[in-house]
Structure formats: structure tokens, C-alpha cells
C-alpha positions in Angstrom: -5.3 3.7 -19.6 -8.1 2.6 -21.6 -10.8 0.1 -20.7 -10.8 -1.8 -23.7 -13.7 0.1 -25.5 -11.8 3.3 -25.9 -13.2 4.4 -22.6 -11.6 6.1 -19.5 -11.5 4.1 -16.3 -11.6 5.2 -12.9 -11.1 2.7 -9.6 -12.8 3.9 -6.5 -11.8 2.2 -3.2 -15.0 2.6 -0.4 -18.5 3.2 -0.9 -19.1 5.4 1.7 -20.0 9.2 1.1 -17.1 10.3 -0.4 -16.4 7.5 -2.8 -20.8 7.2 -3.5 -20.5 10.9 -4.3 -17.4 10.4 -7.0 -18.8 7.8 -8.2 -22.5 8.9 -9.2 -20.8 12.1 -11.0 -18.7 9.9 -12.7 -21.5 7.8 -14.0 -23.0 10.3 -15.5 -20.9 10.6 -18.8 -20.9 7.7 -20.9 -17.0 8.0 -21.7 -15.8 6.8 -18.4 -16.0 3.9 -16.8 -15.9 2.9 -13.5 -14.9 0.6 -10.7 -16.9 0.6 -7.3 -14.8 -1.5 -4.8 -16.0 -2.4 -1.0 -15.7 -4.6 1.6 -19.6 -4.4 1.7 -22.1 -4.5 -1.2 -24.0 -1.8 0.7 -24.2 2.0 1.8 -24.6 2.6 5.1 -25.9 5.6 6.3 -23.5 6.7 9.1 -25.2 9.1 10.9 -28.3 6.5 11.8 -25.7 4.2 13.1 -26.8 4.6 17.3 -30.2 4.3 16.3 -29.3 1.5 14.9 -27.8 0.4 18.0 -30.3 2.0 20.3 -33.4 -0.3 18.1 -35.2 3.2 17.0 -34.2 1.9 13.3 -33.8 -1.3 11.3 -30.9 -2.0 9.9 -32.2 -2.3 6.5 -33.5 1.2 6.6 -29.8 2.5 6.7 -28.4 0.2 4.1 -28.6 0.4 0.2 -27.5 -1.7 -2.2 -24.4 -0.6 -4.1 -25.7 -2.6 -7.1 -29.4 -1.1 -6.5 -27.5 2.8 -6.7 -26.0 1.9 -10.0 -28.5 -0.5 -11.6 -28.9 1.9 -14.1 -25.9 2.8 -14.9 -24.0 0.4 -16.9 -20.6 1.9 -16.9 -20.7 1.2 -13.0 -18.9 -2.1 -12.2 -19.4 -2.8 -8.1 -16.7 -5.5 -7.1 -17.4 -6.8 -3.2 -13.4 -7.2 -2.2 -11.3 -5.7 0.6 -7.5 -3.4 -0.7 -4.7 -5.3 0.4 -2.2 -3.2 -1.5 -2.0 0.2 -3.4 0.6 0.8 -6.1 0.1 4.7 -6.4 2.6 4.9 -9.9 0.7 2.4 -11.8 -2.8 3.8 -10.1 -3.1 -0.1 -9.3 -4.9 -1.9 -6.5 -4.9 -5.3 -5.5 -7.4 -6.8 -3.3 -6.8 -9.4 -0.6 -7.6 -12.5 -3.0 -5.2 -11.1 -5.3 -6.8 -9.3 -7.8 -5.9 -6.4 -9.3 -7.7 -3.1 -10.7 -6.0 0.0 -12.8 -7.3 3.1 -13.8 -6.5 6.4 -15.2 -7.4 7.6 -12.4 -7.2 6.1 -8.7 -10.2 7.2 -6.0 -8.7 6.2 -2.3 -12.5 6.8 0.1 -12.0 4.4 2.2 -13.3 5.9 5.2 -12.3 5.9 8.8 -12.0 3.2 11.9 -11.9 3.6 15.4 -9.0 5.6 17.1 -8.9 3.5 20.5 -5.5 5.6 21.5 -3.9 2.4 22.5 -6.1 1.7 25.4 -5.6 -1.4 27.1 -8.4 -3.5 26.4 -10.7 -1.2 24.2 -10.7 -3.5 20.9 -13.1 -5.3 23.1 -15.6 -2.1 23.2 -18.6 -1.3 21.2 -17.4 1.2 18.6 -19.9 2.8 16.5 -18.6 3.0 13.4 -20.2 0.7 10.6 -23.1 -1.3 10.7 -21.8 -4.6 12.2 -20.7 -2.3 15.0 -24.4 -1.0 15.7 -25.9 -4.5 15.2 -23.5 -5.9 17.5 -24.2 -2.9 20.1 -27.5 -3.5 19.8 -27.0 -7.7 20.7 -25.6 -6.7 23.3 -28.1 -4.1 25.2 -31.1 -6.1 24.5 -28.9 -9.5 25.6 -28.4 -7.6 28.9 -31.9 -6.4 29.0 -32.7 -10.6 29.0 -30.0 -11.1 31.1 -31.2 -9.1 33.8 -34.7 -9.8 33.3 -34.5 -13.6 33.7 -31.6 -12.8 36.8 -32.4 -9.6 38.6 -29.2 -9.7 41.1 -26.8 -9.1 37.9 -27.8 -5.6 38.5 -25.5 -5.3 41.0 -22.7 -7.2 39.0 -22.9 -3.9 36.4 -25.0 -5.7 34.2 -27.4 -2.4 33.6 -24.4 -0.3 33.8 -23.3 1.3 30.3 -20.2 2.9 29.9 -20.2 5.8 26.6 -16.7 7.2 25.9 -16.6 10.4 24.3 -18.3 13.8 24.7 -18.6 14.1 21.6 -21.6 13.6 18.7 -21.3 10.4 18.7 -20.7 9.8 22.6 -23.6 12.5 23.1 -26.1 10.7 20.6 -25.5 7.5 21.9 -25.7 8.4 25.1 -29.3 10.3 24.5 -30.8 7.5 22.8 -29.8 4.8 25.1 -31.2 6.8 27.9 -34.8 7.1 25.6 -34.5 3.7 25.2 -34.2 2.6 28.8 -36.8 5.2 30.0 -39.7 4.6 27.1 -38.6 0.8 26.1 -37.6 -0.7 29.5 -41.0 -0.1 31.3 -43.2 -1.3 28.4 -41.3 -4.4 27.3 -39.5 -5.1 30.4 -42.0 -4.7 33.1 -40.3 -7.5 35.4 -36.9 -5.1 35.1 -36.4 -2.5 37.4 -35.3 0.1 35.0 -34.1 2.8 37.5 -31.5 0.5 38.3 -29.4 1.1 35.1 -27.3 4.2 34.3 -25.6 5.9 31.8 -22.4 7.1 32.3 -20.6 9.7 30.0 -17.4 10.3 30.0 -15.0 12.7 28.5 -11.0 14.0 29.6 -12.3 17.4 28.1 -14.2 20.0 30.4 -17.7 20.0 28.2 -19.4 18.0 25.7 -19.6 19.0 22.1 -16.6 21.7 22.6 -16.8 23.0 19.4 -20.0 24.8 20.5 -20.6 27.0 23.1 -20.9 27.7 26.3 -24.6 28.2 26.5 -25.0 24.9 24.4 -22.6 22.7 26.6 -25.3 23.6 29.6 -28.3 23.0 27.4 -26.6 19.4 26.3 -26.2 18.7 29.6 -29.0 19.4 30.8 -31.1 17.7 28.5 -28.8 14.6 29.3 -29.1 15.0 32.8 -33.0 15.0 32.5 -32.7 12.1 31.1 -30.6 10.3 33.9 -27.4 10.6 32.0 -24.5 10.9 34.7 -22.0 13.5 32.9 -17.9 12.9 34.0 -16.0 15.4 32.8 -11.8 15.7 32.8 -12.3 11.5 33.2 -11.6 9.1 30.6 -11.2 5.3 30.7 -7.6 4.0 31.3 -8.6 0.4 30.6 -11.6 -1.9 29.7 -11.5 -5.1 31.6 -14.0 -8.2 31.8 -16.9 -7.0 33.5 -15.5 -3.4 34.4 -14.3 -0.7 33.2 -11.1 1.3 34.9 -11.7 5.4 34.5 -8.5 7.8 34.9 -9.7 9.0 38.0 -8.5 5.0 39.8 -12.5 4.5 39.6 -13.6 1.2 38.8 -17.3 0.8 37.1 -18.8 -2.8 37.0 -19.8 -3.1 33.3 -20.4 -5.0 30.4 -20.9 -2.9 27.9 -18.3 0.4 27.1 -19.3 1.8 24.1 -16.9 3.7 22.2 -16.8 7.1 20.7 -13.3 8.2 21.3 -12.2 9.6 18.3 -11.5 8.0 14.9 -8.5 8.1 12.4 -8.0 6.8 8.9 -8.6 3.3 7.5 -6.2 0.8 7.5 -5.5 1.1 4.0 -3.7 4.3 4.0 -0.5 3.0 6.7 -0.7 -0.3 5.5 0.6 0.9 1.9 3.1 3.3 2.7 1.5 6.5 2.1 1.8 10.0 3.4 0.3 10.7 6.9 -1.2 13.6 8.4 -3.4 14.5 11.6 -5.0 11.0 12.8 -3.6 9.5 10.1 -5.4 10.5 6.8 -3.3 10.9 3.8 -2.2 13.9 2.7 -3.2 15.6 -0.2 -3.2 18.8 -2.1 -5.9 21.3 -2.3 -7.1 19.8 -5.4 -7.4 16.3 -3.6 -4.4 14.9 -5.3 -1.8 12.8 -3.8 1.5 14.7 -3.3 3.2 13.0 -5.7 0.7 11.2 -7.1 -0.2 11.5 -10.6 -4.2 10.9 -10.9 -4.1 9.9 -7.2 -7.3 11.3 -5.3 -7.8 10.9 -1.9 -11.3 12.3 -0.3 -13.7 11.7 2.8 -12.4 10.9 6.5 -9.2 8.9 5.0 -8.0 11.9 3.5 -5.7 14.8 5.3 -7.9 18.2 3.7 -7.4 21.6 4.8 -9.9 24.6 5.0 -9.1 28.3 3.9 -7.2 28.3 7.4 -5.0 25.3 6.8 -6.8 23.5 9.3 -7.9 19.8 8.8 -11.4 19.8 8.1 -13.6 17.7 10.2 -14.6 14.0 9.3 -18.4 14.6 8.3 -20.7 13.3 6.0 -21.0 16.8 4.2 -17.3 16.5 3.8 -16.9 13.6 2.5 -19.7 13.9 0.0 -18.4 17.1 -1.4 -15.1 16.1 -1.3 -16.0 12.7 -3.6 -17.9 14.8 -6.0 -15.1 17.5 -6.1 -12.5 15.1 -6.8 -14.4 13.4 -9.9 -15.0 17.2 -11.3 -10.9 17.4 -11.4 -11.3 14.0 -12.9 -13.2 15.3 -15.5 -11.3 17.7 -16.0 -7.9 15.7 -16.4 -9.2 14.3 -18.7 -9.8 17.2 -20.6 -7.2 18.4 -20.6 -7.9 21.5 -18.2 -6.7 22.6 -15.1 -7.7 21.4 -12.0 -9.3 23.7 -9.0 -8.9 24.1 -5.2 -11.4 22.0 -3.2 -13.7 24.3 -1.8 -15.7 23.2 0.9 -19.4 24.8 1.8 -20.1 24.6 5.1 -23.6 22.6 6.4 -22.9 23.8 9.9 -22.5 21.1 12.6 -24.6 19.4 14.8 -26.1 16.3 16.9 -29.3 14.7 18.2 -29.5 14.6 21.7 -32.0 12.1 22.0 -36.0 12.0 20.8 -36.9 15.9 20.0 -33.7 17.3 21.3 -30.9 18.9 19.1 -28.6 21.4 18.8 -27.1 23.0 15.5 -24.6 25.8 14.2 -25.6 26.5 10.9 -25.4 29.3 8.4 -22.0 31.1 7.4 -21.9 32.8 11.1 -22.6 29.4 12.9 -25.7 30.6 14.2 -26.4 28.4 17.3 -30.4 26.8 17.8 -31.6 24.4 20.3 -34.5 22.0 20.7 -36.6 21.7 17.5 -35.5 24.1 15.4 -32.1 22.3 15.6 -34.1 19.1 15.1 -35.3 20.3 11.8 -31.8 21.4 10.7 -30.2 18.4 11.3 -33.2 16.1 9.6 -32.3 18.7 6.5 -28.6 18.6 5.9 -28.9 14.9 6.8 -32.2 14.1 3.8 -29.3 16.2 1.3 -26.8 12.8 2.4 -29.4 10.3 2.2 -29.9 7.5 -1.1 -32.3 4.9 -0.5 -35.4 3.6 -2.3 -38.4 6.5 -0.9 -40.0 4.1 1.6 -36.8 3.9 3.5 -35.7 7.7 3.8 -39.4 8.4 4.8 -39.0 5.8 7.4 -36.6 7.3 8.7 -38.3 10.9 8.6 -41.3 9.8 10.3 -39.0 7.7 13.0 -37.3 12.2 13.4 -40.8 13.0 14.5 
């Protein structure tokens, strides 16, 4: 399907990693042109999302401008829409306005949303998954901050009580930083508050925090947590989230209001809401080389897409995934469209890891998953995270000097 000019035309849904990734190899050959669409005209860079939240970052120093990314690159065409519908035969999507793009070549990267597992009541948590979510997080712990400042006896309403579901990065990072903030921000800029009065409360149903790694780093996480006043409640999760409290498993009720969210994820909305294949959390399922069973020039990459490892086991929803997954999928592109064969998706593995609040980390990196703590772990994570990051220089070194 030509563009009109004699050019090849690729439609990429989501600007996130995975479709960013596709996208800027695409750009790079003159011959194909392509079509950028998101619900946002911006970038956000995911991982920063609690600090965000947790007022350690501005929310401008995590968001690019999609037009900015591709200013220079003419044969880049960013449309600001949301998919309402996805015609997989014709490689045709239309957005909610009703207008429609085709391709010879379709790019589904539309990301992930939160996975609440039909909890009563937990659409009105903070999830932490875009950048509305972490501005509106952040509303709402410095609104209580001014709450409780102005009216001291909210206290004992739950007012200073936060609620984190989910042992694990996410639940553990915000969980960190909120505890930084309330023990370093409280005292300085809230001297009337009584900042010993608020806790942290992190739960999970499993029986540690961060599972994937090991014993010896589930005690250091939670010890570096408990330092911080973080209570831990393991083999607990929340059962329903109420107006001004929060019912745990256990038949505990918490006064709260605020129960932040990091309970797991599944697939955006786009892939049930047009009919395709499902896998684990509901990602779509594809075939080693990305491709839509079934699907003819199809790609599906990043956290809405169903990919296995060597094992046959879903790989994880990570930035590094996504990213090599997007750029992966436009080589096979490419290579459509020349006619050659198409390879297996071969994923190199960063290692995994998470911020436990300022200075603290822990990491698995290297082929063996070589386990570090503290700030060796610190500098491992502020490296595989600078290979993720686009963004005029002044903001990704704002964001290195906020690491130190």
C-alpha cells in the first residue's frame, strides 16, 4: 500500500517504548513513511513515574514531545487520536473521531493499564501508570499534607495513612520514596505537621517483596524499608477500597485516603476491545517474529504484546523489552519489505531491578543475574535506565543529578 509518493507506509499505534523504538528505526530510511498515533503528544518516561508522584521530579523532566523526537524527520507524521477500532486484514485503524489510517504494515504498542483484579472499589485508587496517574498521586499527598497541616485531628481519621498495594517494583519504589518524602520533606516544609504520625503501609498476598530475587535481597529490601518506617504486610492484600478506608484480606480495616496501586498490570484496552488473540494478562499473541498469528504485516510489541523467551515463558513488561521488541519488529519490517525472511525476536537481557528509595537499590544483572545491593545497584539501574531515556540534554541530566 503506497503512500502516494511511491513510498511504504507503516501505522504505529502508542508512543511508548516499544512503538518510540519502531518508530525512530523506521525513520531512518527515506523510503518509508510513517504514522505516529497517541492518545498523548508526549513520551513519558515510565520508570520516573513515582518520583513524579513522590515531587523528587517535575513532570516536564519525564515528558518529550513526540513532534520534538521527530522534528527532523520528515517522513514522521505524529497524529494526537485515541484506536477505537483495528481491522487486522486491511492493516486499518480507526480512531475514536472516526478517522482512519492504513499501512503496509500495522505497529499495535499500545502499552499496558492497570490490572485492578476486579477489586471492589479500586478504579478509585492511585495507579501508577502514566503521567496523569503520578500528577494526580502527587495532588493528592501534598492535598493531605495541607489537609492535615491546617486540621491536625484528621490524623486520626487516616488522613496520613497511605495504603501501597503490591510488593512489587513499583509497590517497593513507591513505597521508598514516599517514606523519603515524609521523613526529609515533612519536617522542613511542614513544621506545624507531626510527621511521625503518618505511615506507610505495604502490602502484598505473596510471602516477600520483589520475588523474583532472592532471599538475601528480600531481607535487605526490607530492611531498608523498615529503616525507613515502612510497615511490611505480607500474605495480605486489599479485598476492597472504600471512602476513607481501605478493607485488607486479613478482615483489617485501615482509615485512609489514599491506596496507591501497584497490583499488577495487563494489556491496553485496545487489544480485547477489537477482537484479538489473548494471552497471559491479556496481551496479544504473537509469533516469535512479533507477528500476529494470522496477521499478515500485523506487529504487536512492548507490554500489549503476549512474547515468549527461549523457555516459552512470557517475558516481563519492561522498558528494555519493549524497546527492543519495537526496534526488532521494524528490522522484520524492513525486511518485508525486501523481500527477505524475517527472524526470531531475540531478547538481551538488562537484568532487573528497582530503587528503594534515595541511594538504595538492588539489581540482577549480567547473563548469571549477578545480585548487588546499595550503590553499586544504584549505578546499574541509573545505566540501563540513561540507554531508555530521549529528552533534550538538560532534562536527562536533571534527572541524573536528582540519582545522586
Amino acid at each position: 500500500m503506497s503512500a502516494g509518493n511511491g513510498k511504504r507506509r507503516v501505522v504505529i499505534i502508542g508512543g511508548g517504548f516499544a512503538g518510540l523504538g519502531c518508530a525512530q528505526r523506521l525513520a531512518e530510511r527515506n523510503d518509508i513513511d510513517v504514522t505516529l498515533i497517541d492518545r498523548n503528544n508526549y513520551h513519558q518516561f515510565q520508570p520516573l513515574l513515582y518520583q513524579v508522584a513522590t515531587s523528587q521530579v517535575a513532570p516536564s523532566d519525564i515528558a518529550h514531545s513526540l513532534r520534538e523526537v521527530f522534528a527532523d524527520q520528515g517522513n514522521v507524521d505524529v497524529r494526537l487520536a485515541e484506536v477505537a477500532a483495528i481491522d487486522t486484514a486491511t492493516r486499518t485503524s480507526t480512531t475514536s473521531d472516526g478517522e482512519t489510517f492504513s499501512g503496509d504494515a500495522l505497529v499495535l504498542a499500545a502499552g499496558s493499564q492497570p490490572n485492578f483484579f476486579h477489586t471492589p472499589g479500586a478504579e478509585h485508587s492511585f495507579p501508577l501508570y502514566s503521567l496523569d496517574d503520578a500528577t494526580r498521586l502527587r495532588s493528592r499527598i501534598l492535598g493531605l499534607f495541607e489537609q492535615v497541616d491546617r486540621k491536625p485531628e484528621l490524623v486520626k481519621r487516616g488522613a496520613l495513612n497511605f495504603v501501597v498495594v503490591g510488593g512489587g517494583p513499583t509497590g517497593v519504589e513507591v513505597a521508598g520514596a514516599l517514606a523519603d518524602m515524609i521523613n526529609v520533606t515533612l519536617p522542613v516544609e511542614y513544621r506545624h505537621l507531626d510527621h511521625s504520625a503518618a505511615r506507610i503501609l505495604l502490602l502484598d498476598y505473596g510471602d516477600a517483596l520483589l520475588k523474583p530475587f532472592s532471599e538475601k535481597a528480600h531481607d535487605y529490601v526490607a530492611k531498608v524499608l523498615q529503616k525507613k518506617g515502612v510497615e511490611i504486610h505480607l500474605g495480605v492484600g486489599v479485598k476492597e477500597v472504600a471512602t476513607g478506608h481501605a478493607l485488607l484480606s486479613d478482615g483489617t480495616v485501615i482509615p485512609t485516603r489514599c491506596v496507591v496501586w501497584g497490583g499488577g498490570i495487563m494489556a491496553a484496552p485496545v487489544a480485547a476491545d477489537c477482537g484479538l488473540a489473548q494471552g497471559h494478562g491479556g496481551r496479544i499473541d504473537v509469533a516469535p517474529d512479533l507477528t500476529l498469528l494470522g496477521g499478515e504485516g500485523v506487529y504487536a510489541v512492548g507490554d500489549v504484546a503476549n512474547i515468549s523467551g527461549p523457555d516459552q515463558t512470557p517475558l516481563p513488561q519492561l522498558g528494555s523489552v519493549a524497546l527492543q521488541s519495537g526496534t526488532w519488529a521494524a528490522e522484520n519490517i524492513l525486511a518485508d519489505f525486501e523481500g527477505k525472511q524475517r527472524t526470531t525476536f531475540a531478547y538481551h537481557d538488562k537484568g532487573i531491578m528497582a530503587m528503594i528509595g534515595h541511594g538504595a537499590a538492588i539489581a540482577e544483572v549480567g547473563k548469571n543475574h549477578h545480585e548487588i545491593h546499595g550503590q553499586l545497584a544504584h549505578m546499574a539501574w541509573l545505566g540501563v535506565h540513561a540507554a531508555l531515556m530521549t529528552g533534550t540534554r538538560a532534562k536527562i541530566e536533571a534527572i541524573i543529578d536528582w540519582s545522586w
